[in-house]
C-alpha positions in Angstrom: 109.9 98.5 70.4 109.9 97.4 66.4 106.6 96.2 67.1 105.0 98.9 63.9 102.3 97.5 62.0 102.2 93.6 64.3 99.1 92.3 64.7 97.7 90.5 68.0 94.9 88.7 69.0 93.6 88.7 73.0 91.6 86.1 73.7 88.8 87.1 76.2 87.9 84.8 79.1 85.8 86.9 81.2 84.0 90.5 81.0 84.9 91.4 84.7 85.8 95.5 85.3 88.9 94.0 86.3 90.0 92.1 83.6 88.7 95.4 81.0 91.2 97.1 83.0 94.1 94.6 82.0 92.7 95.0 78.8 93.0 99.2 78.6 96.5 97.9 79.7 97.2 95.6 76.6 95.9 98.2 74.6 97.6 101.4 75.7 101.4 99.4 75.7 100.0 98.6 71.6 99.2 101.9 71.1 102.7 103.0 71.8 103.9 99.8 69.9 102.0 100.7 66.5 100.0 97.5 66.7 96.8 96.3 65.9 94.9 94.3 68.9 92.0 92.1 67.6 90.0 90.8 70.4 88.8 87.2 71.0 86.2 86.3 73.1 86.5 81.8 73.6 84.2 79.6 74.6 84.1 80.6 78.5 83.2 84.1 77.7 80.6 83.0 75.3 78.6 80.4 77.8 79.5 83.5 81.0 77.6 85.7 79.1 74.9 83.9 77.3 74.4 81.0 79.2 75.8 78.4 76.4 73.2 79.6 73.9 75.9 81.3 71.8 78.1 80.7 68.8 81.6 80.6 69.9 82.8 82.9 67.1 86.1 81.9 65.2 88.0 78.9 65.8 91.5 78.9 66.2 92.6 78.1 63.0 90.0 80.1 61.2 90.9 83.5 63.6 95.0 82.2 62.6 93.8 82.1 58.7 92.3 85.7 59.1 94.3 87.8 60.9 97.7 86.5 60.1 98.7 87.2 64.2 102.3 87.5 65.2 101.5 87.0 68.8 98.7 86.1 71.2 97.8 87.0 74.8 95.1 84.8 76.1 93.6 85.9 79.5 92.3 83.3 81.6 90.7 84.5 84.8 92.7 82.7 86.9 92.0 79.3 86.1 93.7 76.9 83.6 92.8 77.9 80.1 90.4 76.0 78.1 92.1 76.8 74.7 93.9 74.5 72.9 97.5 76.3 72.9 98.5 73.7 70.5 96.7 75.5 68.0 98.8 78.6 67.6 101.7 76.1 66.5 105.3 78.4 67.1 103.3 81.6 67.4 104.5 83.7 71.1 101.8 83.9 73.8 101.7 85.2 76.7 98.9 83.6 79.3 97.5 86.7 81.6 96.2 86.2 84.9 97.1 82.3 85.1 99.7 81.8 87.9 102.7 79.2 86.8 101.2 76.8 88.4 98.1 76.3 85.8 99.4 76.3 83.0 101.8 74.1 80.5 106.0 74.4 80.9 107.5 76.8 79.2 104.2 79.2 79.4 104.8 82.5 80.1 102.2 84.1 82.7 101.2 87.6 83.9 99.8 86.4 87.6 98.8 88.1 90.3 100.8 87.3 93.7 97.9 86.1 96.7 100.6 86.8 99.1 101.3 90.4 98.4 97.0 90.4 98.3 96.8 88.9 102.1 99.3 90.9 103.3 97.5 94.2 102.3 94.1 92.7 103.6 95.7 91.8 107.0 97.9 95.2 107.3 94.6 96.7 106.7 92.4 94.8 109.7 95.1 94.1 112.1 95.8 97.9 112.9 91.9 98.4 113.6 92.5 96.3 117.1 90.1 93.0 116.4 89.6 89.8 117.9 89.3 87.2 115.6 89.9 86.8 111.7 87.8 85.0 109.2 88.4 84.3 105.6 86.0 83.9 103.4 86.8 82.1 100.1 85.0 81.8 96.7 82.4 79.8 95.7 84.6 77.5 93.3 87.5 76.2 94.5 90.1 78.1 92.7 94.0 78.2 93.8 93.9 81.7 93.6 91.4 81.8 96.1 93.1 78.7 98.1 96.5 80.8 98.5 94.8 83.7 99.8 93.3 82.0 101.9 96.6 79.7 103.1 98.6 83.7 103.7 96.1 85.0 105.1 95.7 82.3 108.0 99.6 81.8 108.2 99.7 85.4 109.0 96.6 85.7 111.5 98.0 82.7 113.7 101.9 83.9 113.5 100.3 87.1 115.4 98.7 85.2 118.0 95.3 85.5 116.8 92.2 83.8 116.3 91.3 82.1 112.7 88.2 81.3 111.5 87.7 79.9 107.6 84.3 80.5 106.6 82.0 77.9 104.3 80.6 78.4 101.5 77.8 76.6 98.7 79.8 75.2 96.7 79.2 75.6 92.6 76.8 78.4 91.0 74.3 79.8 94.0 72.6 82.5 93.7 73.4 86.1 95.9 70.1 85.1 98.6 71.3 81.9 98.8 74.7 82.9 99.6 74.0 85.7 102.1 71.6 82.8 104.0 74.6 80.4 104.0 76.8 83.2 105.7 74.2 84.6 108.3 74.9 81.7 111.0 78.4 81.6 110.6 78.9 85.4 111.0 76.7 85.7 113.8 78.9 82.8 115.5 82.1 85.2 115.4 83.8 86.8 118.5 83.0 90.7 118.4 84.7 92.8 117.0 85.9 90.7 114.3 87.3 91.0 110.7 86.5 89.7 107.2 88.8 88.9 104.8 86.7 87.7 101.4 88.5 86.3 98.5 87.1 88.8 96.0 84.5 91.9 95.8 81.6 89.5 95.3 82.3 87.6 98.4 82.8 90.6 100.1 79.1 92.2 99.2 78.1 89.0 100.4 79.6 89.3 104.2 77.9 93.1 104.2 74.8 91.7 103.3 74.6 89.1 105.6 75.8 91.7 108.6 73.6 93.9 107.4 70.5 91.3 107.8 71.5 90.1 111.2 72.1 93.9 112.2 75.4 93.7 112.9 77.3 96.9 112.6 79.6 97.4 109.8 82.4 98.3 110.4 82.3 98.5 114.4 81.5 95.0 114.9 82.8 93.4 111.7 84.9 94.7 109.3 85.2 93.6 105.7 87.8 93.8 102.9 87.7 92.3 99.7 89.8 92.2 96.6 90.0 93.5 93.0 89.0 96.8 94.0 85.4 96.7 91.5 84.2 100.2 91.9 80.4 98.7 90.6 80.6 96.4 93.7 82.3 98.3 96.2 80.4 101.8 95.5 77.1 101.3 95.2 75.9 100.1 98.4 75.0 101.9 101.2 78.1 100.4 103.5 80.8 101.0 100.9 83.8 97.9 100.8 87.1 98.2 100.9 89.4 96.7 99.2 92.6 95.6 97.8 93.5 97.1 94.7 95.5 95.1 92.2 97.2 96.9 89.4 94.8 94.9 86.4 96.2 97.7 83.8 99.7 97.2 85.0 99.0 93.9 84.6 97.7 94.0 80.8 100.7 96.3 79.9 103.2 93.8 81.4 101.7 91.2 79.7 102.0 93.3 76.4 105.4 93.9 77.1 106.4 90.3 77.3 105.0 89.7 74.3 107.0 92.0 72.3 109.9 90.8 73.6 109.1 87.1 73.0 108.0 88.3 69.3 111.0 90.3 68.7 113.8 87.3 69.6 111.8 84.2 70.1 115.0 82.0 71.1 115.2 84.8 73.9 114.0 83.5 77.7 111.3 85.4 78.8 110.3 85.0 82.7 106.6 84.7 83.7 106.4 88.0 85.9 104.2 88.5 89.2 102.2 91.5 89.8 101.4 92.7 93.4 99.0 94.1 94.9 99.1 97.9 95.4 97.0 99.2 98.5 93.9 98.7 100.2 91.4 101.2 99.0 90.0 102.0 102.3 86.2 102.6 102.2 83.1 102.4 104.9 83.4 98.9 105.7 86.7 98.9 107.1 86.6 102.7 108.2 86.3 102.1 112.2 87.8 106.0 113.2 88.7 106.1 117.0 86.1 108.5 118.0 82.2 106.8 117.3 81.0 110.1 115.9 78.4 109.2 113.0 78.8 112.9 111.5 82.4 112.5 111.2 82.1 108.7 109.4 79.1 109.6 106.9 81.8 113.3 106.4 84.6 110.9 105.4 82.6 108.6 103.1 81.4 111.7 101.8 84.9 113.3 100.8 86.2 109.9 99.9 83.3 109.7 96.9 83.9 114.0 96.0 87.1 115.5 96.8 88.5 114.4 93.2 85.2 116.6 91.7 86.6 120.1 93.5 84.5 120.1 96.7 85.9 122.4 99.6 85.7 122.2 103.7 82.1 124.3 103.1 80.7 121.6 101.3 81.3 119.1 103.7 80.2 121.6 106.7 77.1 121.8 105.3 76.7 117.8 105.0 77.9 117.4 108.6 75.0 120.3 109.3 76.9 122.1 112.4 79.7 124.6 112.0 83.3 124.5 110.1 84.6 125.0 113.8 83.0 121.9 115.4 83.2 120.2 112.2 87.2 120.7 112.4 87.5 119.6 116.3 85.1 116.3 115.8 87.8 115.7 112.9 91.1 116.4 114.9 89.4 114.3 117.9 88.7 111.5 115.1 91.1 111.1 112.7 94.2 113.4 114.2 93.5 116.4 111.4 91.2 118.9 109.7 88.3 118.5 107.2 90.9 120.1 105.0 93.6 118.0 105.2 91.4 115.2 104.9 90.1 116.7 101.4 93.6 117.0 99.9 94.7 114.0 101.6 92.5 111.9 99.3 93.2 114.2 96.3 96.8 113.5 96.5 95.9 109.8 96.7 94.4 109.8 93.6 97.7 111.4 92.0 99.8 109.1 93.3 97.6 106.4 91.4 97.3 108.3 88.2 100.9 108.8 87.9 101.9 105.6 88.4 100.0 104.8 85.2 102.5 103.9 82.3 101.4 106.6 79.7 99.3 109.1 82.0 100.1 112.6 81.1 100.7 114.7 83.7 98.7 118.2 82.6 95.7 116.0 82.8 95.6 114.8 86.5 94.7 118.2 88.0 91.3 118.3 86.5 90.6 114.6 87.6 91.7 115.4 90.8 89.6 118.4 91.7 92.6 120.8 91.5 92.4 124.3 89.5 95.3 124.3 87.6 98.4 122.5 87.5 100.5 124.9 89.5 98.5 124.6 92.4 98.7 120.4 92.3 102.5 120.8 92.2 102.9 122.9 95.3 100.2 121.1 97.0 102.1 117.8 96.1 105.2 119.5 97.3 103.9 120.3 100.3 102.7 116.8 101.3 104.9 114.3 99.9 108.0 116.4 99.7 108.3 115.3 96.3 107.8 116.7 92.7 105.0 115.2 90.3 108.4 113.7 88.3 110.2 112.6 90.8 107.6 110.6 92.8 107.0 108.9 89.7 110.2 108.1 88.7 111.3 106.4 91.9 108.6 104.8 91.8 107.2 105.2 95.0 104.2 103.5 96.2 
């Protein structure tokens, strides 16, 4: 890129783990670029985080006047922006997370595509052998959250099974409130059932309510939600899966666009769709063929460690019987050995850092719980059949 020595501003719209991960994305493809990234938060990150009682910093033409930009990226949550794009006269910008849809002709937007999003959630429920489906939206009524929703149903009713669309309060309610609103309709479903929710939030919200009715979770409802927010989807007793979208992908594409919109700006630049990437499978989802409560708590327990070097041992000792019977509850489970199942997450985990624009490769062993780097390349050898370099250049997912 010529981009040395540029100057860009990001306008914030929301302080979501998500969107700082779009950020770290902006800002790594800028580090390689030699620019300078001033961020911006506007008026809807201001009232978010201080209930309206805040200045809203610089205005438009004051930030314009001081930083002397040469592009913009305004982020906008997946709504319609409230800034005045007006303002930043001929300047190149670049709208992140705001689908075509929303925004003015001619914008160029980084968007994330709900159908790639239902289809993960779906692939992930329909294998676990349910009865009925249920989706359960977001409190505002976003399109993000309305085209979810519409894939999601198509593809439930194409298979021959049974929807259900869940209500919600509509507007700000608080998390009791919420959970209270869902504990009738949940307890209504046909058993075993599964949960689609529009994001991490609404997905909390589903365990909760299961959780208060004392419905089992995952064997009588299983939930998935979306974003993949580790502060949500950890720290709960019942863990959530969920669909991971690439947010720092996102952020870097977005970057990228830029610089090629500041570098010919009579060029034609195509808004670009990001999709989603997996389902991050955790407890919620996590119904294993044999009902052995040993085996499930063992699972959730390599899922949170095996990056941080644990061994089969460890996980013996947490199952409390003997690396034997540990091994055949496993096989009789999940068709392999305590292990297997240890590296099997491991390699996950290297799949996802490599396929991060910028990640250097001598660091993934020590954030995968590997000793050195020769023994993550012949363990990846082993179970991909791939090198470290040629996974990630063909991209593979």
């Amino acid at each position: 890129s010529g981009g040395h020595n540029r100057t860009v501003l990001l306008y914030e719209a929301s302080m979501t783990p998500a969107n700082s991960r779009a950020y770290d994305g902006v800002c790594r493809y800028a580090e390689q670029a030699g620019w300078i990234v001033q961020k911006q938060p506007y008026s809807l990150a201001a009232e978010k985080r201080t209930h309206g009682r805040a200045a809203k910093g610089l205005s438009i033409p004051e930030a314009l006047e001081l930083w002397h930009p040469d592009g913009i990226i305004v982020e906008c949550a997946g709504r319609p922006t409230q800034l005045p794009l007006e303002e930043f006269g001929n300047l190149p910008v670049v709208l992140l997370d705001s689908c075509p849809q929303l925004a003015e002709k001619r914008s160029v937007c980084v968007y994330t595509d709900a159908s790639s999003i239902a289809r993960e959630a779906a692939r992930e429920l329909f294998h676990l052998g349910l009865s009925e489906f249920a989706y359960l939206p977001y409190t505002e009524d976003t399109l993000w959250s309305r085209n979810r929703e519409e894939e999601f149903a198509r593809l439930v009713r194409e298979s021959g099974l049974k929807f259900h669309r869940l209500s919600v309060p509509r507007g700000k309610t608080n998390a009791v409130r919420l959970v209270e609103f869902l504990m009738p309709q949940i307890k209504d479903l046909g058993k075993p059932c599964g949960i689609f929710a529009a994001n991490d939030e609404m997905g909390r919200a589903a365990i909760s309510a299961c959780e208060a009715l004392g419905v089992g979770v995952p064997e009588d409802v299983a939930v998935v939600g979306t974003d993949d927010d580790e502060s949500l989807c950890e720290n709960a007793a019942i863990s959530l899966s969920s669909v991971r979208v690439d947010f720092d992908a996102s952020g870097y594409t977005a970057a990228r666009l830029l610089d090629s919109r500041m570098g010919d700006r009579r060029k034609r630049v195509e808004s670009a769709a990001m999709t989603a990437v997996k389902v991050v499978r955790r407890a919620s989802s996590n119904r294993i063929r044999a009902a052995d409560m040993r085996v499930t708590k063992a699972l959730e327990y390599i899922r949170r460690n095996a990056t941080s070097g644990i061994g089969p041992l460890d996980v013996v000792r947490e199952m409390g019987c003997s690396r034997r019977l540990a091994d055949l509850r496993f096989m009789e489970a999940v068709g392999h050995t305590v292990f297997d199942e240890i590296h099997a997450v491991r390699i996950e985990r290297v799949k996802d850092l490599l396929m991060k624009p910028g990640q250097e490769v001598f660091a993934i062993p020590n954030l995968c719980g590997y000793g050195s780097l020769a023994d993550l390349c012949r363990d990846f050898k082993k179970r991909t059949g791939q090198t470290l370099r040629g996974w990630r250049s063909s991209g593979a997912r």
